[in-house]
ZAMARGU-4260 file (C-alpha; in steps of 0.2 Angstrom, whole numbers, plus 5000, padded with zeros to 4 digits):
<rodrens>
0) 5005/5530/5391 | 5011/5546/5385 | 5020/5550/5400 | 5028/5532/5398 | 5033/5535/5381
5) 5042/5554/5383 | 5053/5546/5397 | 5059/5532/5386 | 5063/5544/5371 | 5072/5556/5384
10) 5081/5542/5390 | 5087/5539/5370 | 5092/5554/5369 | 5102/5557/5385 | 5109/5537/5382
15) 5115/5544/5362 | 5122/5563/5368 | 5133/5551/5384 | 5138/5541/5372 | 5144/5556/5359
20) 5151/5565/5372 | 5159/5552/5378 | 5168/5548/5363 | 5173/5567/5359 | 5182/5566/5377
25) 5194/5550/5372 | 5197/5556/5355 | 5204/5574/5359 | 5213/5565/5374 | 5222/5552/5360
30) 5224/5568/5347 | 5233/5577/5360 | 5245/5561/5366 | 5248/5555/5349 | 5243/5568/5336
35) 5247/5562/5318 | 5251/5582/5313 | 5250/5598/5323 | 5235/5607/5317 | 5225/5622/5320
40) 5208/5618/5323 | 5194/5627/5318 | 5185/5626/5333 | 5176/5642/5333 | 5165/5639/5319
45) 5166/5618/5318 | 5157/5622/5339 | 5145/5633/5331 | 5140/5622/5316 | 5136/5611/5329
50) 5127/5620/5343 | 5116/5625/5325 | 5113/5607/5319 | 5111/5602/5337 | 5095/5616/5340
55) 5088/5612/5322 | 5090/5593/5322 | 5080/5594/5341 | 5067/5608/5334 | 5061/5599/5319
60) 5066/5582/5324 | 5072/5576/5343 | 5069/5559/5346 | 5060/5555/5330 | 5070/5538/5324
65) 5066/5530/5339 | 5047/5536/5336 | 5047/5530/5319 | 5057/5514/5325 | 5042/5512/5337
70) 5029/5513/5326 | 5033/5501/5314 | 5037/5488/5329 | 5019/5491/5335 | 5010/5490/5319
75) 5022/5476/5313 | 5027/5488/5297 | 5044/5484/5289 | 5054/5470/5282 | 5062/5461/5298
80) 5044/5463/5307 | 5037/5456/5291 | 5048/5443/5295 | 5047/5441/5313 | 5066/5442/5313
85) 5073/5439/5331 | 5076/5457/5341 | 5095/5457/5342 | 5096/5448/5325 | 5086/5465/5320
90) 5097/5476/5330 | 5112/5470/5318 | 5103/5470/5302 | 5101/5486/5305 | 5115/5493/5310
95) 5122/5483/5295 | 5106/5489/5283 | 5108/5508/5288 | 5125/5510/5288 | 5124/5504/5269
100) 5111/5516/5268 | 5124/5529/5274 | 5137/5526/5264 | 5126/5527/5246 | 5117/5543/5254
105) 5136/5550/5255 | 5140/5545/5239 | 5127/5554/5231 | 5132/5569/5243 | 5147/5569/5230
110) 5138/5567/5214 | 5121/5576/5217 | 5127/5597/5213 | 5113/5601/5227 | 5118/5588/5239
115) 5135/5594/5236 | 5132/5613/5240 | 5128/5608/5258 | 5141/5594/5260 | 5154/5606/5254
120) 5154/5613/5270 | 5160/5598/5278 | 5176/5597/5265 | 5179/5615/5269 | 5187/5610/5283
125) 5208/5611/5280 | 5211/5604/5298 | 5209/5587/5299 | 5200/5584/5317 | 5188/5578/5328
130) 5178/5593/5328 | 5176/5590/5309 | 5165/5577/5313 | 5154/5590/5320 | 5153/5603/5309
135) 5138/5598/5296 | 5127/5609/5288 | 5109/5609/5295 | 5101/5609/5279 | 5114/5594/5273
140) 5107/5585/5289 | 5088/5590/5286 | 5089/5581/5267 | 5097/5565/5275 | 5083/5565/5287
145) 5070/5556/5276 | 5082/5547/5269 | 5086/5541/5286 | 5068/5540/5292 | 5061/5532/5275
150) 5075/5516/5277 | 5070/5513/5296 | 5052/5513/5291 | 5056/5499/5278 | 5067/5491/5287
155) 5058/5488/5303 | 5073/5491/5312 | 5066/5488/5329 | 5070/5504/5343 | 5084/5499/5352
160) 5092/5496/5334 | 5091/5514/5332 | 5099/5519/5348 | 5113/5506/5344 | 5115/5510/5326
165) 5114/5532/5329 | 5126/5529/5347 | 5138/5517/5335 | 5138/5528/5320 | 5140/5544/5330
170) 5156/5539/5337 | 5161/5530/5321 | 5160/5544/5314 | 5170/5556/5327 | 5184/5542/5330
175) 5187/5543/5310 | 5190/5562/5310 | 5202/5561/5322 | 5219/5569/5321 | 5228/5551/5326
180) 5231/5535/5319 | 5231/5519/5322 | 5249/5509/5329 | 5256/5503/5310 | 5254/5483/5316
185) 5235/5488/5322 | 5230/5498/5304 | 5230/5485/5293 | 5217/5471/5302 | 5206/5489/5307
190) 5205/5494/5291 | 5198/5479/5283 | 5183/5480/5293 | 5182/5498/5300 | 5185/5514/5293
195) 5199/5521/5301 | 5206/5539/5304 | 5220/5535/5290 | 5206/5530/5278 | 5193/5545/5279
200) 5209/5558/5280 | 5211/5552/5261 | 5193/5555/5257 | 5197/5574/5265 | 5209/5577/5254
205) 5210/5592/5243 | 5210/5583/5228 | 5194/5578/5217 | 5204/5561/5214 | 5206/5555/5232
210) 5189/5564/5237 | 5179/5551/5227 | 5185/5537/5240 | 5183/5529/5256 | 5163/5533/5258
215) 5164/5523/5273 | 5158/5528/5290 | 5157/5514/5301 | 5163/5498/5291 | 5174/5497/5276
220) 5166/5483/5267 | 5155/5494/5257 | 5168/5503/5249 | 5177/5488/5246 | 5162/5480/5237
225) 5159/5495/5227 | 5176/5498/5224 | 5177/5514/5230 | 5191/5510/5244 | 5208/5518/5245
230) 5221/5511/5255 | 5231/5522/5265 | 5241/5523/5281 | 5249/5535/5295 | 5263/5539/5287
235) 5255/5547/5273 | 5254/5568/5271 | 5239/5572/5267 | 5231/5591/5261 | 5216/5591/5267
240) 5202/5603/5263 | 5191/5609/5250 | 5199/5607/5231 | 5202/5624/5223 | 5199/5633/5239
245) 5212/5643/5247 | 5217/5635/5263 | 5225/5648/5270 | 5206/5655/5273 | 5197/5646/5283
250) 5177/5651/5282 | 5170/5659/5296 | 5152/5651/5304 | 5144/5664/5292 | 5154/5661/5279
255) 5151/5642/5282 | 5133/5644/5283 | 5130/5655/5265 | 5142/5644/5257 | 5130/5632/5248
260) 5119/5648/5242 | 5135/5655/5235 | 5144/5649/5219 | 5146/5632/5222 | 5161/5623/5216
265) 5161/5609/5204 | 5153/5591/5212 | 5165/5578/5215 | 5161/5567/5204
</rodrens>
């Protein structure tokens, strides 16, 4: 049984990193045939960001939201198997569910000064791409991980909803970094169900003002219900980075990595 279980969980994983990877591939391929502005990425320290959150994340977690997801289905624990709620019916309730989770988790990210000394690192970014999607500080993702476990658990989300939800939210989340925009006629439908690269360049911006927008990761319908949503389009310059820090310096992997143990700056509230 256990042998059973391992090759299911390993199969999550390589299904979710594809997937990720996959989705990196077509999003430097359309920055680099339509790039909305010519940037220099960071790419040294956004990779090493990664490769840390990628060794940490597997160390202390791996696999565990579709072991959790498991559990729950087998015990019957969780609203929806309270509820005996179809599977796929499940599988979008909770992809709906946890990305709402998602986007209050981020707002607090903003408002919270200690959640806010790790997310910083995030907003340090001045260039506006893909690999910015990537570059998280592991102790920002270790707090989101009961958050993210705790609202599985409660929800019953059943296992493949997992995979569908981390594989959809993973590539939502690297398609909105992206250093391209959508064709002006296209923007306007997107953008009133997705959030778009034009919508979370505004909440990048290096202004506390326009910071405090566009939560969204994969839908936009939370920000509109909570009237956090700013419009915004292609055609719109936007500075992006950390407010009141000096772009012109971009923070080194060890920089990046001290940086919420160092003076903080204020929360973006």
């Amino acid at each position: 049984m256990t042998t059973v279980t391992d090759s299911i969980e390993a199969t999550y994983q390589v299904v979710r990193a594809a997937a990720l990877a996959a989705a990196i591939l077509l999003v430097l391929a359309v920055e680099r045939w339509r790039p909305h502005e010519r940037l220099r990425p960071a790419w040294g320290t956004n990779a090493g960001l990664f490769a840390i959150d990628a060794l940490v994340t597997a160390t202390v977690c791996g696999g565990c939201g579709w072991v959790v997801a498991a559990w729950a289905t087998d015990r019957g624990f969780g609203l929806l198997n309270s509820l005996r709620v179809d599977k796929w019916a499940a599988v979008v309730a909770g992809v709906l569910v946890l990305d709402a989770v998602s986007y209050f988790w981020h707002r607090a990210n903003h408002r919270v000064k200690l959640l806010w000394r790790f997310h910083q690192v995030h907003h340090a970014d001045a260039s506006f791409h893909v690999t910015t999607g990537l570059r998280f500080h592991p102790g920002e993702l270790l707090l989101a991980l009961p958050v993210r476990l705790g609202a599985i658990l409660a929800l019953g989300v059943p296992p493949v909803g997992v995979l569908v939800f981390e594989v959809v939210f993973g590539v939502a989340n690297l398609l909105e970094h992206g250093n391209f925009d959508f064709p002006r006629r296209l923007e306007p439908i997107a953008s009133r169900l997705f959030i778009t690269p034009a919508l979370h360049r505004q909440h990048h911006a290096a202004n506390w003002c326009d910071l405090n927008t566009n939560f969204g990761t994969v839908f936009s319908s939370w920000d509109r219900l909570a009237g956090t949503l700013h419009p915004s389009d292609g055609d719109r310059h936007v500075k992006t980075g950390l407010p009141g820090r000096n772009a012109a310096h971009a923070p080194s992997l060890r920089e990046s990595l001290l940086l919420p143990f160092t003076r903080s700056v204020r929360t973006a509230r």
